[in-house]
ZAMARGU-4260 file (C-alpha; in steps of 0.2 Angstrom, whole numbers, plus 5000, padded with zeros to 4 digits):
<rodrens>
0) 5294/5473/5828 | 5307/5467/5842 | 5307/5451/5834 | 5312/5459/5819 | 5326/5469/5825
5) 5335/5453/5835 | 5332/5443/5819 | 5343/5457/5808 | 5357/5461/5823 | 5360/5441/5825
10) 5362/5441/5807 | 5374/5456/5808 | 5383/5447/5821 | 5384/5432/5811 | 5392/5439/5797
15) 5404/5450/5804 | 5408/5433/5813 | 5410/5426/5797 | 5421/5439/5789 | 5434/5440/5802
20) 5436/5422/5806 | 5434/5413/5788 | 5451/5418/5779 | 5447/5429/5762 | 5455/5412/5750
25) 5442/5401/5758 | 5428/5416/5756 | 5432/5417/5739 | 5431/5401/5736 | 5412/5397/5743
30) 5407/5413/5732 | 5413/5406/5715 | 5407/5390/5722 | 5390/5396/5724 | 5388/5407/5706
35) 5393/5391/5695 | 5374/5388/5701 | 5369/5407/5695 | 5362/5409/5678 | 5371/5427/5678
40) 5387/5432/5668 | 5400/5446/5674 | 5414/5456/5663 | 5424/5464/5673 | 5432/5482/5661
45) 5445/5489/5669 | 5452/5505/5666 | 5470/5500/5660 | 5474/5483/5649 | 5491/5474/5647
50) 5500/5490/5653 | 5490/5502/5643 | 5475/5515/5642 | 5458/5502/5639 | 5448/5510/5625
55) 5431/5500/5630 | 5434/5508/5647 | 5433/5526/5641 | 5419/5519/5628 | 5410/5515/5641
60) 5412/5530/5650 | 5406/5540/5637 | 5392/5529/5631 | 5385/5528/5651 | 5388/5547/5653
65) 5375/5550/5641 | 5362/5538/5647 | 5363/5541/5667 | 5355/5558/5667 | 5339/5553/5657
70) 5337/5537/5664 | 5338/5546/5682 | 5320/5547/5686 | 5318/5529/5683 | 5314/5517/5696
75) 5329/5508/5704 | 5339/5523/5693 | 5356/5528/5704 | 5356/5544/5715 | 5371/5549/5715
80) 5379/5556/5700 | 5395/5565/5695 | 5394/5581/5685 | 5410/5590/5675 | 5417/5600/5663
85) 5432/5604/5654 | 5437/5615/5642 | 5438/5604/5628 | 5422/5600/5627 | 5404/5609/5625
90) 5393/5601/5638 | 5393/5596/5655 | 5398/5576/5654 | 5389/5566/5667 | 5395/5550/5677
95) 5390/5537/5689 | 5396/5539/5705 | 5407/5525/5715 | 5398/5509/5717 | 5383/5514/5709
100) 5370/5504/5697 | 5361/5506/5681 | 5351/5496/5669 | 5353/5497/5649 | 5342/5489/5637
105) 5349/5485/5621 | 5336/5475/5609 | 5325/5471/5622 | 5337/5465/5636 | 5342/5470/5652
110) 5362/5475/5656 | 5365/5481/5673 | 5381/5492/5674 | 5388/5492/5690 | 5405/5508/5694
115) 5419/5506/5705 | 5432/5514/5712 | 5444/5507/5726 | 5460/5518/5733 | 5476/5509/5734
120) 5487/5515/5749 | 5506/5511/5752 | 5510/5503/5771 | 5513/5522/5776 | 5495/5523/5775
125) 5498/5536/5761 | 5489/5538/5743 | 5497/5529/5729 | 5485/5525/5716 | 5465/5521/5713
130) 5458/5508/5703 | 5443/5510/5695 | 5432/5498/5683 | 5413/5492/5677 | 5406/5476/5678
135) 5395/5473/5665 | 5381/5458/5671 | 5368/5450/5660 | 5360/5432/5658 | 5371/5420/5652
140) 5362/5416/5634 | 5368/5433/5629 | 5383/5432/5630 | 5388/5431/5612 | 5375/5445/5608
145) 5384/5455/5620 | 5401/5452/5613 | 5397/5454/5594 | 5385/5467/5596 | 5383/5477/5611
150) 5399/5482/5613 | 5404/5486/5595 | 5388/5497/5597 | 5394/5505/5613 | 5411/5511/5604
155) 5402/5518/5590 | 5391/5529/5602 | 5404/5533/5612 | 5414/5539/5597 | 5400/5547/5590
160) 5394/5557/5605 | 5413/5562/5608 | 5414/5570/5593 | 5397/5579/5594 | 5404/5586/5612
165) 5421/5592/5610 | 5423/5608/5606 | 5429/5614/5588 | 5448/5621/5586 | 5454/5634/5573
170) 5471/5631/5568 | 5484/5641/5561 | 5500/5641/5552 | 5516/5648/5562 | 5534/5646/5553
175) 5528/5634/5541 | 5522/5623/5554 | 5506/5622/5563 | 5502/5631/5580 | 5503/5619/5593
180) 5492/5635/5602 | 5476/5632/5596 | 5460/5640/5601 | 5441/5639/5603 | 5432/5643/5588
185) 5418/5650/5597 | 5408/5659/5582 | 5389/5658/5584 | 5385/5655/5565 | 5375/5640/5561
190) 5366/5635/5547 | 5349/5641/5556 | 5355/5659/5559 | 5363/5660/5539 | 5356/5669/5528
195) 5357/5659/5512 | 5343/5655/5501 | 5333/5643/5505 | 5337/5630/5492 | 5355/5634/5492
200) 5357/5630/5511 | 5345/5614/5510 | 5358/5608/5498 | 5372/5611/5506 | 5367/5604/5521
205) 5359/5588/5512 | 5375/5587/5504 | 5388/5589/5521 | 5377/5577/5529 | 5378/5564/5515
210) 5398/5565/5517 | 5398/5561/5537 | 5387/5548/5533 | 5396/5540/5516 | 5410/5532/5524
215) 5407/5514/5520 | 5402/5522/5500 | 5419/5530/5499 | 5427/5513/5505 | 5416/5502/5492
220) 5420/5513/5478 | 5440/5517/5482 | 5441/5533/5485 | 5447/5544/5497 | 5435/5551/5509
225) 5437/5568/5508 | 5425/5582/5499 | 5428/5598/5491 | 5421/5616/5489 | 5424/5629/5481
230) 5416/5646/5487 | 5413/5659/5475 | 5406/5677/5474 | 5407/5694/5476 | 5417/5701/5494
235) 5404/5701/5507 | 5392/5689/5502 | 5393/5676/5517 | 5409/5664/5512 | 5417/5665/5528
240) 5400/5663/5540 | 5394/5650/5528 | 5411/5639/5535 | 5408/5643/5552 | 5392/5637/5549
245) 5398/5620/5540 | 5413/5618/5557 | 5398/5621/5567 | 5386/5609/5558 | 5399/5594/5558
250) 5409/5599/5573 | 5425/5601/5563 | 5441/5609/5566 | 5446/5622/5557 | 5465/5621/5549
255) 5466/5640/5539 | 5480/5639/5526 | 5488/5656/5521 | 5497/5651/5506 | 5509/5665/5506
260) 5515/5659/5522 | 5521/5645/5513 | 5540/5642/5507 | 5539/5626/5498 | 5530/5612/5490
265) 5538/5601/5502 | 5533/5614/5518 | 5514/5615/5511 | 5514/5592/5510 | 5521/5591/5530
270) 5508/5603/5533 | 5494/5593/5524 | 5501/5577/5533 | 5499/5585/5549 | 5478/5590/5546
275) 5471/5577/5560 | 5453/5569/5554 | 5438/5574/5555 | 5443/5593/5549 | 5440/5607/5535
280) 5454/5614/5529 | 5454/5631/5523 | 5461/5640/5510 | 5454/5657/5507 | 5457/5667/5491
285) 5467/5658/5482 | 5467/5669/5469 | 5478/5682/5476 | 5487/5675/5494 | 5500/5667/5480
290) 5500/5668/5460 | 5496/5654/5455 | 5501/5649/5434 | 5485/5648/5425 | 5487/5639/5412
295) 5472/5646/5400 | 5476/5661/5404 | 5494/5659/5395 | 5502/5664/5414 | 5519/5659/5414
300) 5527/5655/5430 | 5543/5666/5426 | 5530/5681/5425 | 5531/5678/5445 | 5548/5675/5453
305) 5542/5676/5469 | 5530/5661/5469 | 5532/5650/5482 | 5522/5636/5482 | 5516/5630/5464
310) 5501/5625/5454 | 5508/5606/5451 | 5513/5605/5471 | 5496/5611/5476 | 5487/5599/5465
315) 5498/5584/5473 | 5495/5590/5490 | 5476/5590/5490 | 5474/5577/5475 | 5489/5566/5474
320) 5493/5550/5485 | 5498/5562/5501 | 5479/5565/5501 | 5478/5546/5506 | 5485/5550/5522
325) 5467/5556/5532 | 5450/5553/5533 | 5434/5561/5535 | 5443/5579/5527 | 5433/5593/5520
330) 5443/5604/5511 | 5435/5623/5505 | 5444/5637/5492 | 5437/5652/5493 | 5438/5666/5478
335) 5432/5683/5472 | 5436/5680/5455 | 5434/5662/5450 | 5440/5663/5430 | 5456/5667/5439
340) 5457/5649/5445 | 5468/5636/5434 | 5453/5623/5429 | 5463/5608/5436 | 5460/5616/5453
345) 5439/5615/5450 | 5437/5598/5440 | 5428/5587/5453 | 5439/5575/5464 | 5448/5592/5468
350) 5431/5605/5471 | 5418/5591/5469 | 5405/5607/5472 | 5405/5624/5467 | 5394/5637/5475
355) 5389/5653/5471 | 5389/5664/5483 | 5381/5683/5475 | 5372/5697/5479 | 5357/5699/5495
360) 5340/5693/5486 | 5324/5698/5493 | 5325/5678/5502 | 5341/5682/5509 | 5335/5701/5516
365) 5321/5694/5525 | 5330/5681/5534 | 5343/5696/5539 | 5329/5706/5545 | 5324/5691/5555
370) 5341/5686/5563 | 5345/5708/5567 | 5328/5713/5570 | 5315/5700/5575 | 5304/5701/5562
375) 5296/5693/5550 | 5286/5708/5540 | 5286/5728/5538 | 5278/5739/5528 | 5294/5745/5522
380) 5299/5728/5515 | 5291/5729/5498 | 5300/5745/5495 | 5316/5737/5500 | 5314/5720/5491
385) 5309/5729/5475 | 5326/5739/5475 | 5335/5725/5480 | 5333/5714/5466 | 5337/5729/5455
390) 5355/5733/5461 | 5370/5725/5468 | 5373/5724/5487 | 5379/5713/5497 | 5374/5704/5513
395) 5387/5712/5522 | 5382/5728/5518 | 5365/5725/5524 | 5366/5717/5540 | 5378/5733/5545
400) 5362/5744/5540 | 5353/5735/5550 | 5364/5735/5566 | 5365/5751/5566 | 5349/5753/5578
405) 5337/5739/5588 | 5323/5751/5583 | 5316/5739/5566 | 5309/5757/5557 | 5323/5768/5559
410) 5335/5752/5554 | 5326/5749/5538 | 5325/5769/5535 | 5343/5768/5534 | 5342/5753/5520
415) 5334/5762/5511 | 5344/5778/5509 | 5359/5765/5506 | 5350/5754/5492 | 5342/5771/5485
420) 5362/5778/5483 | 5369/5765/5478 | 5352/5764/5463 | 5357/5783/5459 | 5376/5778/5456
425) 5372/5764/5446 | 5362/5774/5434 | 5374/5789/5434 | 5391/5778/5429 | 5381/5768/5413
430) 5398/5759/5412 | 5399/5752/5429 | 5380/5749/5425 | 5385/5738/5413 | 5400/5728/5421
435) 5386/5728/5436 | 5371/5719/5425 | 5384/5706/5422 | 5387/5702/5439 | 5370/5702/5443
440) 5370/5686/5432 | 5376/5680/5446 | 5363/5680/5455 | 5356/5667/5442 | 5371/5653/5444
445) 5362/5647/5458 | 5348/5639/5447 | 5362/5635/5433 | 5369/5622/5441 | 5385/5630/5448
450) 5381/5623/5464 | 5379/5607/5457 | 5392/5592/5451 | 5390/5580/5441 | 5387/5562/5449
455) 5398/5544/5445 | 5383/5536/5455 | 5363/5540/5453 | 5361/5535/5471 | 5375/5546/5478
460) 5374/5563/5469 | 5383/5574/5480 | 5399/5562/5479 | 5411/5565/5463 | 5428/5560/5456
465) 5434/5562/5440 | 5454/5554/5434 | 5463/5566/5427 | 5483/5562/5420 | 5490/5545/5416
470) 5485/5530/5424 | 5496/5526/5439 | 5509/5511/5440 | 5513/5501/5453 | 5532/5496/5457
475) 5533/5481/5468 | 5520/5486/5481 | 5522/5505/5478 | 5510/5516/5465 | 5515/5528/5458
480) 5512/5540/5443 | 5518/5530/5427 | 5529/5543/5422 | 5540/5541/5438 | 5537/5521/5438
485) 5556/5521/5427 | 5564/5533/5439 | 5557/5520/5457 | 5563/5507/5448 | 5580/5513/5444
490) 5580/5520/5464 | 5576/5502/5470 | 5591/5493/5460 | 5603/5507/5466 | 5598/5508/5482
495) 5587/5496/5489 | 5570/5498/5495 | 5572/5516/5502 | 5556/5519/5515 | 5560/5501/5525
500) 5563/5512/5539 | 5549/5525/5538 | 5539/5529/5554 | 5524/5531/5541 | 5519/5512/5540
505) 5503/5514/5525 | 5509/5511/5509 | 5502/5524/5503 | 5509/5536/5511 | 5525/5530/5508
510) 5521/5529/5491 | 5517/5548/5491 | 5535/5549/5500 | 5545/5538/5484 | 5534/5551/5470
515) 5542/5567/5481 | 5558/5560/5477 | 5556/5553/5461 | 5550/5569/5457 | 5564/5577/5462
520) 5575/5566/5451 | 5565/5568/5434 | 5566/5588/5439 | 5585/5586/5438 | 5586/5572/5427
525) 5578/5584/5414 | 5588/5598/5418 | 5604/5606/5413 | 5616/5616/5425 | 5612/5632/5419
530) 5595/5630/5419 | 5592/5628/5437 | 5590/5641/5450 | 5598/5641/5472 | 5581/5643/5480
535) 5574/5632/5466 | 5586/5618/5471 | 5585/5625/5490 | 5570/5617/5490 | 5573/5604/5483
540) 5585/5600/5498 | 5570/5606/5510 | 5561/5592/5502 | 5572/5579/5505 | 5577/5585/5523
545) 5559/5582/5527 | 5561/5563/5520 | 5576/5560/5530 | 5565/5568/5547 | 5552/5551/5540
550) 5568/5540/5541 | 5569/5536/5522 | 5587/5533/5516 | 5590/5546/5503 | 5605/5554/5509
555) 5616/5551/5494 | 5601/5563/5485 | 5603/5577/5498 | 5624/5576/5493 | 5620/5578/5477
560) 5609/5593/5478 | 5623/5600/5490 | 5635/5597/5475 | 5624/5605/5461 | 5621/5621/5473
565) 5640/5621/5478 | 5643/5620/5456 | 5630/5634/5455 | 5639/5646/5467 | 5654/5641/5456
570) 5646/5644/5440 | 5642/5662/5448 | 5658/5665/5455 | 5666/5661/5437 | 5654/5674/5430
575) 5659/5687/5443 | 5679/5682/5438 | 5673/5686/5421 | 5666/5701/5424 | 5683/5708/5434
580) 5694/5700/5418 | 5685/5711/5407 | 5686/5728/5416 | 5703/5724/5421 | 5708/5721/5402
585) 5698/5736/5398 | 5709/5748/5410 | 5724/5740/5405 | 5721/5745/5385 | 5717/5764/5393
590) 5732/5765/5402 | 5744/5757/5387 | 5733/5773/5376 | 5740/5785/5388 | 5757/5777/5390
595) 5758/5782/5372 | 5754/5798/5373 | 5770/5809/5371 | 5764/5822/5385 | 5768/5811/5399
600) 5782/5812/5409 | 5795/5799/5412 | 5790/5795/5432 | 5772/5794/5427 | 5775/5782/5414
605) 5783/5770/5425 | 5772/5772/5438 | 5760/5766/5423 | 5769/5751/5419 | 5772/5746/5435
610) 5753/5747/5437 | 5751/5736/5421 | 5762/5723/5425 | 5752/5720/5443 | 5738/5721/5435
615) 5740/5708/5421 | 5748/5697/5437 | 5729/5698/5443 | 5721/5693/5426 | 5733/5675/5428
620) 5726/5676/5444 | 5708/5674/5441 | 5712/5665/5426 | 5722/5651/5435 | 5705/5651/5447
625) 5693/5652/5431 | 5701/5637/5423 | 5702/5627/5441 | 5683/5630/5444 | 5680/5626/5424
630) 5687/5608/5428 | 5676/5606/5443 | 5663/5609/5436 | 5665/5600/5420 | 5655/5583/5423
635) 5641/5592/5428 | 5643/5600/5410 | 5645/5583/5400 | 5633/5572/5410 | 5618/5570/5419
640) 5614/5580/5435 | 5609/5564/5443 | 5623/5553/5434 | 5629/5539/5445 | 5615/5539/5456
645) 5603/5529/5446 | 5605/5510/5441 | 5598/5511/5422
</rodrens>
């Protein structure tokens, strides 16, 4: 034993010797010297790369976090560990701890991960900065495994588990713009605690998971990838819980879209271009937040003059090339009343699935019963399921019955006495009777394919797109619909290619820009003066203000919308001048009656004609100012709106 202890304090000695005598150049150089004989490889990942945030490092991070905690009762496992939490993510996230070790396999090797962390101070002996990094070491044969393989696999697991882990936001709209105060979406619902018919949520779920996973499909087949549902049903029959459940299901964020808050066109597509990935957007009743023009229905937009955003805008916004612009979006309408809906909202592309969301079922009671009281089976539910399935009531209403008390008899008492009253109304108003035995079809739709969409592929059911309008047309590199390919083209001779300085670098976004324009050129291309409305044109302008924030050069657009609103006030101000003409004319013939009237006397009739004489020096006036304004506004009356802006 004493042998032992001289053996390991001589070698102490020696080293320390060694350290403090032998300069750190030479050191390095005997270690490099030595490991060219070592069959071992090293890659060094440092937190920051060529002056920048390194993405591997925080990969890596992640990826190891995940594995440190069940790899901890290992042998040779690290014993320290770090432990956190923030409020941005779900779970507590663990680390390795400074200068500690871990092993990896990956397809059957070994890959020893080693952390470190060292503090850099200033000569003041003061904190400045700390510098942390991996080493990565493995056998020198797997060293193109590593690289093609092994770490490509770490960023996919890294992303993946990021995504699963952070916590899911609920956005909203504030002045036309989205909150930059976003908040937790903490609701409990998931698809476990739902009460939906079994089917119905199997499908759902099968149909959500097939979308996460159908990223490489979308990309194969050319479309974008993004899904949509419509929601329909009755008030109360789960619409909102069922897309908490889907945010909590895929770990989505939440964007909810009030339409009425909503100016323009142009405000709802910067809002759409601002929805990060990886998201559901929602936009609930959409049948009465704005009227929207159904078109079957003979709706005429004039019946509404205080619609804000428009059918053809919304279509564009969740159909057109701005949907280009994002990844991995969900996007759910919900409705009451879905024969309200314009049918180019529900064709498939826009709401590839529509589900039926109707009365409580005897399925959907007993799954209430379970998630409020805890159980499976009463004596009283035979009773209950055989009146349910005779009248309509919603889920709502019957997950507030059985709130009312934890004791499971006294809530399902109460049930009862609500399902039993709303029986004795239903056969006491025959009329609503009626109206309500066609709404129990609903309860049918389930099984009549509502919830279901056609297929452009047998292997990929759940995924649908339909083309709808003409084919589009591209205009040097930029597509666009054919119908504005003339206009683009004509843009591009006049002016010169018009998005070379746009901060949106995809082509097809900046198509989607060039069509917003384009569009607005046909709008007054095809218009006259007169037909044209100031918040119609107003915005237009917002339109293009929101182009010039992208950097596009359109600024001799936005002088021409100034000088078609600037003609409108004119053409209203000449209508006003009008308007005085007439009723100044029209007292001047009632005084020149009363001047002929032989009653008056001689003072008053001069006070009259003094009077007439000022006020015929009024009506040259106004008509000096009519005719001026009449001349101005002349070339908008014999030409074009967008005369001299086009080269055709």
């Amino acid at each position: 034993m004493a042998s032992t202890l001289s053996i390991l304090a001589t070698f102490t000695i020696i080293r320390s010797t060694f350290n403090d005598f032998v300069p750190k150049e030479i050191r390095d150089y005997l270690w490099s010297f030595i490991r060219r004989f070592s069959s071992e490889f090293t890659l060094v990942i440092e937190e920051s790369h060529d002056g920048s945030s390194n993405h591997i490092f925080q990969a890596t991070m992640e990826y190891l976090g995940s594995h440190v905690l069940s790899a901890s009762a290992a042998e040779g496992s690290p014993k320290r560990l770090t432990v956190g939490k923030s409020e941005k993510v779900r779970k507590f996230t663990f680390g390795l701890d400074r200068h500690s070790e871990i092993v990896d396999i990956f397809h059957g090797v070994p890959l020893k991960w080693k952390y470190n962390a060292d503090v850099n101070t200033n000569t003041n002996n003061q904190q400045k900065s700390e510098s942390r990094w991996y080493e990565l070491s493995f056998q020198k044969n797997h060293v193109e495994m590593v690289k093609s393989k092994y770490i490509p696999h770490i960023i996919n697991m890294a992303k993946k588990l990021k995504d699963r882990n952070r916590m899911v936001k609920f956005h909203t709209v504030r002045r036309e713009r989205w909150s930059s105060n976003a908040v937790n979406l903490d609701h409990p619902m998931t698809f476990d605690t739902l009460a939906l018919d079994g089917d119905l949520k199997k499908t759902i779920m099968e149909d959500l998971d097939s979308f996460i996973n159908g990223k490489e499909y979308y990309q194969k087949i050319g479309k974008v990838w993004k899904r949509g549902y419509l929601l329909y049903g009755p008030p109360g029959t789960g619409k909102s819980s069922l897309i908490a459940a889907m945010a909590n299901h895929l770990n989505f964020d939440i964007y909810n879209l009030n339409l009425s808050a909503v100016n323009s066109d142009s405000s709802l597509e910067y809002l759409l271009l601002h929805v990060s990935n990886r998201s559901i957007l929602v936009i609930e009743d959409i049948d009465c937040t704005v009227k929207l023009q159904n078109r079957d229905a003979g709706d005429t937009t004039a019946s509404y003059p205080h619609v804000q955003v428009t059918l053809s805008g919304l279509l564009n916004a969740i159909d057109g090339l701005l949907s280009c612009c994002g990844d991995e979006r969900i996007i759910v309408f919900t409705t009451n009343y879905k024969d309200k809906i314009d049918p180019a909202l529900l064709r498939a592309g826009r709401m590839d699935k529509h589900i039926c969301l109707s009365y409580c079922t005897a399925s959907t009671f007993k799954q209430l019963a379970a998630n409020y009281l805890g159980i499976s089976n009463h004596n009283l539910f035979s009773r209950i399921e055989k009146i349910i399935e005779e009248i309509n009531v919603s889920p709502a209403e019957v997950a507030g019955e059985l709130m009312k008390s934890k004791d499971p008899k006294t809530c399902l008492e109460g049930l009862i006495e609500l399902l039993e009253s709303k029986a004795s109304e239903a056969t006491s108003k025959p009329e609503e009777g009626k109206g309500g035995n066609n709404t129990k079809q609903e309860k049918g739709c389930k099984s009549k394919g509502s919830n279901t969409t056609n297929s452009d592929s047998p292997n990929h059911n759940a995924i649908t797109f339909l083309t709808v309008g003409p084919d589009p047309m591209i205009v040097r590199e930029y597509t666009v619909k054919a119908e504005l390919a003339p206009i683009l083209k004509a843009v591009l001779l006049k002016h010169g290619d018009i998005v070379t300085d746009c901060s949106l670098n995809s082509t097809q976004c900046r198509s989607s820009l060039l069509e917003i324009a384009c569009g607005i050129i046909q709008k007054l291309q095809a218009a006259k003066l007169e037909d044209l409305t100031e918040p119609e044109l107003r915005s237009m302008l917002a339109s293009v203000s929101d182009l010039e924030s992208l950097k596009l050069r359109v600024s001799w657009l936005r002088k021409r919308l100034d000088q078609i609103i600037e003609a409108l006030q004119l053409v209203k101000q000449c209508s006003a001048q009008e308007e005085d003409k007439r009723k100044i004319v029209q007292e001047i013939e009632e005084m020149q009656k009363e001047l002929g009237s032989c009653r008056m006397e001689t003072l008053e009739k001069e006070k009259k004609t003094l009077r007439i004489q000022e006020m015929e020096a009024v009506i040259g006036t106004i008509s000096e100012s009519i005719s001026s304004n009449e001349a101005r506004l002349s070339c908008f009356y014999e030409r074009s709106l967008v005369d001299g802006l086009l080269c055709l």
